[in-house]
N, C-alpha and C positions, 0 to 999 in steps of 0.2 A: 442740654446740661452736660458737662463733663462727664465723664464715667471711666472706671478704671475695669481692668479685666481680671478676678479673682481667682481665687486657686481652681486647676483647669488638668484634665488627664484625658486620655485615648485611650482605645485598645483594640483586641480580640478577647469576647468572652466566650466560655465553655468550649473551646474547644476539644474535643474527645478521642484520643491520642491510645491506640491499644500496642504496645511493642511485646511482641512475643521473642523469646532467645531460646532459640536452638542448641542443646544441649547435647548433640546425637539423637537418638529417640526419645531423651527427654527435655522437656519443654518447662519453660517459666515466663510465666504473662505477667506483663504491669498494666493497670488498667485507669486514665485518666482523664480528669476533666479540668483543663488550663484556662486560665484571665489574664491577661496580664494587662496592667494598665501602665503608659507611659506621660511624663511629662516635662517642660522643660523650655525651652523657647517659642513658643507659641503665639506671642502675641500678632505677627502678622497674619496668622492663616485663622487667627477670629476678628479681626479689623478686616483686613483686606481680601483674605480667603486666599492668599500665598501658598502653597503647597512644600516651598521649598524646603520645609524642616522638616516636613511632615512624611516618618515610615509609613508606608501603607499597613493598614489592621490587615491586608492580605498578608503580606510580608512577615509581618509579628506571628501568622499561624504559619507559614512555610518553614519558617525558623523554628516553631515548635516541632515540626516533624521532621526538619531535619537534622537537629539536634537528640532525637528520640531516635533515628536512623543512624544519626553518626557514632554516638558516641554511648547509646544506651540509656536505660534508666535505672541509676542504683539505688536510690530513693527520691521520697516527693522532694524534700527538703533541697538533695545535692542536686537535682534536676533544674530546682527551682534558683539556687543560685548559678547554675552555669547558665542559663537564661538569662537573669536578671545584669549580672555580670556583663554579658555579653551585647547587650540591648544601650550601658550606661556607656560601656568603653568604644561600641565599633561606629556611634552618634554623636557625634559634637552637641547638634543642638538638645540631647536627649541627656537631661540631668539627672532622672529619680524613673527607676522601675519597679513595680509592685508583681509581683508574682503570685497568684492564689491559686494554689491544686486539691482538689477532691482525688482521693483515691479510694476505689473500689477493690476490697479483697477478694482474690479468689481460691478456695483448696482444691487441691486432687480429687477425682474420684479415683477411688480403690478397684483397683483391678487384680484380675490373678496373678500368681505369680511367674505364669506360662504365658500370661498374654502380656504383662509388661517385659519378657524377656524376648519375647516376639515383637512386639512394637512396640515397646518403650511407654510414657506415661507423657497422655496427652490431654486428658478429658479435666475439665475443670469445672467444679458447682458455683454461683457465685454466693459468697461470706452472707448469711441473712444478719450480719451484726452491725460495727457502727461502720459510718462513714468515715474513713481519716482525712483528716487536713490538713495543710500548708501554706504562709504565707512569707514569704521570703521579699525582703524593700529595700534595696541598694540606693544610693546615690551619690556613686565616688567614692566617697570616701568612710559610709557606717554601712553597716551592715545589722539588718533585726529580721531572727530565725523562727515563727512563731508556728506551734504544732497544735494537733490538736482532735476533737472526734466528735461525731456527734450521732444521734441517735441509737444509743450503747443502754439496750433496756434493762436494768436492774430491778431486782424483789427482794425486799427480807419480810419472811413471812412470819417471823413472830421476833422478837430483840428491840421494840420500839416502840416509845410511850407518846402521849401530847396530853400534860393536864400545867396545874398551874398559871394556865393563861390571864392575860387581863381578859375583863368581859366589861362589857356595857350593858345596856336596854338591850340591845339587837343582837345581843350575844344566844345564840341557843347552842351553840358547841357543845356536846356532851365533851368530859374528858376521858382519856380512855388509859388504861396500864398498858395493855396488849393490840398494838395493831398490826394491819401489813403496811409495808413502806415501800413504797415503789414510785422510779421515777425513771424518766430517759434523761442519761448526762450529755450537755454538751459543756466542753470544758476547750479551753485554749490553755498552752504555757509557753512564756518567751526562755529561747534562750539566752545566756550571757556571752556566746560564743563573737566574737569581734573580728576574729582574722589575723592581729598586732600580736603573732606572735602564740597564737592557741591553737593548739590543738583541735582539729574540728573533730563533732560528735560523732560515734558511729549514729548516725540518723535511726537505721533500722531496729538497731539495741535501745537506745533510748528510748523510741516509741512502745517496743511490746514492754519494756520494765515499768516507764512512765505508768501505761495502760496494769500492768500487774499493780502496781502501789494502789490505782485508785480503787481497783477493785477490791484489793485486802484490807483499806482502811471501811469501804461498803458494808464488806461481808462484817467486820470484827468492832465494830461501832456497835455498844448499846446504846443506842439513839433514841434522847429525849426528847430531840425535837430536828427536823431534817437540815437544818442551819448549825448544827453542830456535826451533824453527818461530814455535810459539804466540807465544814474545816477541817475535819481529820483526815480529809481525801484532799485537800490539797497541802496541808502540813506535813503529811508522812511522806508526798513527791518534793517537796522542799528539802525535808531530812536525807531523803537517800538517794536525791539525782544532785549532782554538784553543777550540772549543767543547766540546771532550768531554776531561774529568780522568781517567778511570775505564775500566780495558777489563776485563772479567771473559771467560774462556772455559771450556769443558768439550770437550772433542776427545776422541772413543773413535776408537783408532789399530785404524782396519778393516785387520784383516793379509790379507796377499795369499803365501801360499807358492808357492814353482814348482813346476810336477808334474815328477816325476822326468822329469830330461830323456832317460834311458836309449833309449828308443823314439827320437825324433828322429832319432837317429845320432849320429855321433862329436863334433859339433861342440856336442852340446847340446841348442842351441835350437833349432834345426830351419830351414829357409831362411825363416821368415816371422816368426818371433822365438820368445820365451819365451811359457809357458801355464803360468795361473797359476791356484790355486785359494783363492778368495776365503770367508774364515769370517767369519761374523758372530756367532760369542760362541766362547768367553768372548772379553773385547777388552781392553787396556791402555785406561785412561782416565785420561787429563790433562788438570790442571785449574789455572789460576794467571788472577792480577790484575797489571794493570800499571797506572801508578800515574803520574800528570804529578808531577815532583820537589814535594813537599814537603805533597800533597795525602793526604787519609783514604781508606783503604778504605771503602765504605759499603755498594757491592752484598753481599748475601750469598751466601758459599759456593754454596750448593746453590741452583743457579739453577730445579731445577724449581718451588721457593717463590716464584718471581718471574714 
């Protein structure tokens, strides 16, 4: 029977790329994990197994390193388009390049003032907080900047209610005024940035303000229910990044029960507060996009495809 050959990509994945920059005695590390995937005229090397279009995924990582040698890494984003850029333009047969970067933070370790004036500040911990990410997709002639984090654990230990609900038969949900709210965010946001003429983002600034908004809408939410949370964490990055259209999230609502306060004594909690016992599965998970008025959804659903 006939058959047609359907949408079709290459690559190198994970590649782990650490560029350290020499400052004199001091030092600054970018720490990264690269994908890139390519695609574009392909049809003879899955018919015939032709090679001739075909960059080698060797090639795709030497070019990560040496672009990480040549030229630096000033963020995931601008790394990821002089990449992706580069892979579209230096290929004829290579139409559309995907660039995905994990990036690992890392601070200083604090040294004396005697010893960093003696050898400078070299030591580094790594960030125990989220992961940042990057996906940057050219193909000629668009460009889509999409950022983002994940594993960024939050708490509010008291500011948050769940009553109201619909119930059925199988309902035994207590409702409660007062609980803890705790989740790990993973969140993506595109930006609107095009190239025709705009101004590109400071990548770095965006990301920690982005990361600042969501966290202040977190903390400053009295939150009814964690689906109203989410909104306010992506509408207040709406209101005050003029750069970014698009907030996508997934939040599994880590529940925290109270142990029977029975034992404590009569008042409950006990003189030092509540003790709570913390599950991690099964979890509720919410998931929603927020949207600048009058703009496309584009991230997908299921962010772990991104």
């Amino acid at each position: 029977m006939p058959t047609m050959l359907g949408q079709n990509q290459y690559g190198k994945a994970e590649i782990r790329v650490v560029r350290i920059t020499r400052d004199g005695a001091t030092h600054h590390i970018k720490d990264l994990n690269v994908s890139v995937a390519l695609s574009g005229d392909m049809e003879d090397v899955h018919r015939s197994g032709s090679n001739a279009n075909v960059l080698p995924t060797d090639t795709t990582k030497n070019t990560v390193f040496a672009f990480a040698r040549e030229h630096g890494i000033e963020s995931a984003e601008q790394f990821g388009i002089h990449l992706a850029r580069h892979f579209v333009t230096s290929q004829e047969p290579l139409h559309r390049a995907r660039v995905r970067i994990e990036e690992y933070a890392w601070d200083r370790i604090a040294t004396s003032g005697a010893h960093r004036r003696e050898r400078g500040e070299h030591s580094f911990v790594r960030r125990g907080q989220e992961t940042r990410l990057a996906q940057v997709t050219y193909d000629g002639e668009r460009w889509e900047v999409v950022s983002g984090l994940r594993d960024l654990a939050v708490l509010n230990s008291t500011d948050s209610e769940f009553h109201g609900f619909a119930r059925d038969r199988y309902t035994t949900l207590e409702e409660t005024r007062d609980r803890v709210l705790a989740t790990s965010v993973t969140a993506r946001w595109r930006f609107n940035w095009t190239e025709d003429g705009q101004a590109m983002p400071d990548w770095e600034t965006s990301y920690e303000h982005t990361k600042r908004h969501l966290l202040r809408a977190f903390a400053e939410t009295y939150s009814l229910s964690l689906q109203q949370t989410v909104y306010r964490m992506g509408a207040r990055i709406i209101e005050h990044r003029d750069e970014v259209d698009e907030v996508r999230f997934s939040l599994p609502n880590r529940h925290h029960f109270q142990v029977d306060p029975e034992p404590s004594g009569p008042d409950g909690d006990g003189a030092d507060g509540a003790v709570y016992f913390a599950a991690d599965r099964p979890y509720g998970l919410i998931e929603a996009t927020v949207l600048r008025e009058g703009c496309e959804a584009l991230i997908p659903a299921d962010l772990t495809n991104l």
